[in-house]
TORPA-4810 file (N, C-alpha, C, O; in nm, 3 decimals):
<nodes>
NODE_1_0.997_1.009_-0.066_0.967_0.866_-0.070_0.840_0.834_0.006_0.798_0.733_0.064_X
NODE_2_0.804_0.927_-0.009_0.616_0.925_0.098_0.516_0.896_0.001_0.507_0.958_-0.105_X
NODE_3_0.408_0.761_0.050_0.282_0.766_0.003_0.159_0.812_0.049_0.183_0.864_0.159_X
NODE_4_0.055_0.821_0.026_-0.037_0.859_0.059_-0.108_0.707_0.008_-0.135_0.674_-0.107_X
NODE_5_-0.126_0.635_0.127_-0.231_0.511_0.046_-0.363_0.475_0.111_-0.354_0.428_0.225_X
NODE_6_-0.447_0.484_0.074_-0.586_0.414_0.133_-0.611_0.274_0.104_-0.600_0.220_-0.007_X
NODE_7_-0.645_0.223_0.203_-0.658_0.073_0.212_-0.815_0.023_0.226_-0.903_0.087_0.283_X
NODE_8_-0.835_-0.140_0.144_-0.951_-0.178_0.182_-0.994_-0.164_0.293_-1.114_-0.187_0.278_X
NODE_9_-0.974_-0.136_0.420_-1.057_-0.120_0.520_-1.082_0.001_0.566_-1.111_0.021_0.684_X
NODE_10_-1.074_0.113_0.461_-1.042_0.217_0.493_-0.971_0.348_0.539_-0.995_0.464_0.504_X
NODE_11_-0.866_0.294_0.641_-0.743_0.358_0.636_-0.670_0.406_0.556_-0.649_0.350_0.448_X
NODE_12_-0.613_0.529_0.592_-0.548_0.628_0.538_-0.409_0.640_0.609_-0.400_0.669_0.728_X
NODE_13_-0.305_0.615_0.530_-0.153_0.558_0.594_-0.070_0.622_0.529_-0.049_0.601_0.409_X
NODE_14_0.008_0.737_0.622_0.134_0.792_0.526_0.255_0.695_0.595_0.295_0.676_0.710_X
NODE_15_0.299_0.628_0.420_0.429_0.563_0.424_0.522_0.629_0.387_0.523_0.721_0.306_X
NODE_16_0.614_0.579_0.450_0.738_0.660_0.383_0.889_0.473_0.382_0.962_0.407_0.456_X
NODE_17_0.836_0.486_0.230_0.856_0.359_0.164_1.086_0.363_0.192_1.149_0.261_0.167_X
NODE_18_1.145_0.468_0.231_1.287_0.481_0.209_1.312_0.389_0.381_1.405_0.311_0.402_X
NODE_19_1.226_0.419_0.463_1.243_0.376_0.573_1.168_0.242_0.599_1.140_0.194_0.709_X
NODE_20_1.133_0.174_0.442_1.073_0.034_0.433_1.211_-0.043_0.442_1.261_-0.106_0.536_X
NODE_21_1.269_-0.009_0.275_1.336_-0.063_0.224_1.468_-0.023_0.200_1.460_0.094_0.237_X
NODE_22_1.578_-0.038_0.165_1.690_-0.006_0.110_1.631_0.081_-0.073_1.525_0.055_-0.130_X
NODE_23_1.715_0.158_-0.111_1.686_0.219_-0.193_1.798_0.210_-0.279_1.882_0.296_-0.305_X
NODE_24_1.784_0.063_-0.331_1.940_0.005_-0.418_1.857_-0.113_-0.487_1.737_-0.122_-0.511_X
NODE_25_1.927_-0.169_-0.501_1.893_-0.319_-0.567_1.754_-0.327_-0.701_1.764_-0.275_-0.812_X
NODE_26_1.664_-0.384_-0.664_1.533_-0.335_-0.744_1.471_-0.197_-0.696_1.438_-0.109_-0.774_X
NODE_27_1.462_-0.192_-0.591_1.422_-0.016_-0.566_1.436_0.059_-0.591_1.356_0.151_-0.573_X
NODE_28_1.647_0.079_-0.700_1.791_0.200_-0.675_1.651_0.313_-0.783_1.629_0.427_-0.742_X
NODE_29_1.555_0.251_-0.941_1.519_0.320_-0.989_1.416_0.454_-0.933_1.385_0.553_-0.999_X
NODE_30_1.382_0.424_-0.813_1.295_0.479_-0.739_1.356_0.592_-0.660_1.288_0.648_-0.574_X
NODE_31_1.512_0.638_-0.690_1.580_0.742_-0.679_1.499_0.878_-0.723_1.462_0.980_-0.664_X
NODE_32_1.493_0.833_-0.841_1.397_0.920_-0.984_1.288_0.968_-0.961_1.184_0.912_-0.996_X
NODE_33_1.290_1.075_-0.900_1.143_1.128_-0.872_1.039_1.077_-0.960_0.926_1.035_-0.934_X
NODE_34_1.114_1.094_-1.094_0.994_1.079_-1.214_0.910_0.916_-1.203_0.795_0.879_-1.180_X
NODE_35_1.033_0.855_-1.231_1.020_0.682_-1.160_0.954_0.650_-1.058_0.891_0.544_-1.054_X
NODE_36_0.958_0.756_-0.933_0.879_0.730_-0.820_0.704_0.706_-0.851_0.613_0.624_-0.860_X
NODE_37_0.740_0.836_-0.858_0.567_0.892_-0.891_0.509_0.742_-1.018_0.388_0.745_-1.044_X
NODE_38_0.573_0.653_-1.069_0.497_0.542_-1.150_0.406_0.513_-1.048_0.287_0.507_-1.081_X
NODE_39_0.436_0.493_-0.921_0.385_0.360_-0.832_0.269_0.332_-0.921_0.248_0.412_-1.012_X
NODE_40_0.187_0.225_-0.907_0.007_0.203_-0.906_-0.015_0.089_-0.815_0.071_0.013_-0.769_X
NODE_41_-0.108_0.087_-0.801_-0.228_-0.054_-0.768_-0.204_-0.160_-0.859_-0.201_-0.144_-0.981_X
NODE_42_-0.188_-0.253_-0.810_-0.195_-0.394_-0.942_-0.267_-0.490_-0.873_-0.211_-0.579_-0.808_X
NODE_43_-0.397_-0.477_-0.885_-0.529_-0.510_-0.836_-0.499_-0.713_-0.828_-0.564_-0.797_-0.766_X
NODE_44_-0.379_-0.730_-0.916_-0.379_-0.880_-0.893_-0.287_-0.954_-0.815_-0.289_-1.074_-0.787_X
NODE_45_-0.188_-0.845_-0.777_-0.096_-0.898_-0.681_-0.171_-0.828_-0.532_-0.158_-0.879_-0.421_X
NODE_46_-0.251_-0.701_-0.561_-0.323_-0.640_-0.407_-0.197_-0.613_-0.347_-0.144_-0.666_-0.249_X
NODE_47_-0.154_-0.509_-0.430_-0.047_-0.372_-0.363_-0.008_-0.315_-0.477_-0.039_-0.327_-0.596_X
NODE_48_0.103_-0.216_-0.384_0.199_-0.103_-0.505_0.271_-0.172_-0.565_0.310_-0.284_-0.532_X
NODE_49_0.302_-0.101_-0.674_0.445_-0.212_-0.778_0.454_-0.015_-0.833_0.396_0.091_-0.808_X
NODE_50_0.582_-0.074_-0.928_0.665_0.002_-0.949_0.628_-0.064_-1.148_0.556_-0.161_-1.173_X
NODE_51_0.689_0.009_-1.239_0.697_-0.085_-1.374_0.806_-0.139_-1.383_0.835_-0.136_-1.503_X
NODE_52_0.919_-0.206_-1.302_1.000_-0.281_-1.314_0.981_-0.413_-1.195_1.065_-0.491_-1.149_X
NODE_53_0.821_-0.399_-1.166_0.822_-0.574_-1.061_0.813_-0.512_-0.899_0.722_-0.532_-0.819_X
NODE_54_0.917_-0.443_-0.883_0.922_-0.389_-0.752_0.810_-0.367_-0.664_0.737_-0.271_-0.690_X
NODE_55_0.781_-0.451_-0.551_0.634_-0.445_-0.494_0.677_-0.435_-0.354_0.793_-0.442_-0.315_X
NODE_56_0.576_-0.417_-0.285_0.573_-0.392_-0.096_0.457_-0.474_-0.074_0.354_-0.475_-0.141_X
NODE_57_0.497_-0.573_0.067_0.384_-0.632_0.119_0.268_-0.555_0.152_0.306_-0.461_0.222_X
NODE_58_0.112_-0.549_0.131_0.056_-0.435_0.202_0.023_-0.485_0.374_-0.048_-0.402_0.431_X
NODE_59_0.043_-0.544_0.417_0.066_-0.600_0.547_0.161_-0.484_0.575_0.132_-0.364_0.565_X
NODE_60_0.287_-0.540_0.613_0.386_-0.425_0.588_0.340_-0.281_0.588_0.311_-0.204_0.679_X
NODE_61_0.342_-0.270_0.453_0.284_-0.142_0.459_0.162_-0.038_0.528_0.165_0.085_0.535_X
NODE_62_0.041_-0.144_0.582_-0.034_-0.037_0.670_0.024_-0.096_0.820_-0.010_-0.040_0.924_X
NODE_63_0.101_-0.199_0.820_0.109_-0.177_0.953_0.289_-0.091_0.982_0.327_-0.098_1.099_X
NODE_64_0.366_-0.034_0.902_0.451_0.034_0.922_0.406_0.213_0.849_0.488_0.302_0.825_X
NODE_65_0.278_0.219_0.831_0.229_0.359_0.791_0.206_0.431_0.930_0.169_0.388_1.040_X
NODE_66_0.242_0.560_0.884_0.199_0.654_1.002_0.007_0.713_0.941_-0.024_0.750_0.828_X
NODE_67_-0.088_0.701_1.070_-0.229_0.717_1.017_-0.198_0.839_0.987_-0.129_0.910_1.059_X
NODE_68_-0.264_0.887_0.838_-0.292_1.000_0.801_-0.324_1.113_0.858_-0.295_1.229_0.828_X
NODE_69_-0.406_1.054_0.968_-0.531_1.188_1.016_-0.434_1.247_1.117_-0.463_1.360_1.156_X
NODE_70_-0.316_1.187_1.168_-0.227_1.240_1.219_-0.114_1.323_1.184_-0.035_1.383_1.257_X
NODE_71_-0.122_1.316_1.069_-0.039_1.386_1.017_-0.052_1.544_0.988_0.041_1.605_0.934_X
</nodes>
């Protein structure tokens, strides 16, 4: 359940999206490796989505990412 995401300001943030959210409700499809791996960019909401709606604040998200370069 780990991303690898780079952000407009540059940062490089490994998330690990299971310890965002619950992994049930709109998320449960994201069980699915195959399902996982959809994520994209949806340049009009400015974050990840899923193809069933499912999105993460990117607030949230770089500020609950572990920095990359640490990893």
């Amino acid at each position: 359940f780990r991303l690898l995401l780079t952000f407009d300001n540059g940062d490089c943030r490994v998330v690990d999206i299971a310890r965002l959210v619950p992994i049930d409700g709109v998320f449960a499809p994201l069980k699915e490796p195959a399902y996982f791996r959809q994520v994209r960019v949806d340049p009009e909401v400015g974050t990840i989505v899923w193809p069933n709606g499912a999105d993460l604040c990117p607030d949230v998200l770089h500020a609950e990412g572990e920095d990359a370069l640490s990893e």
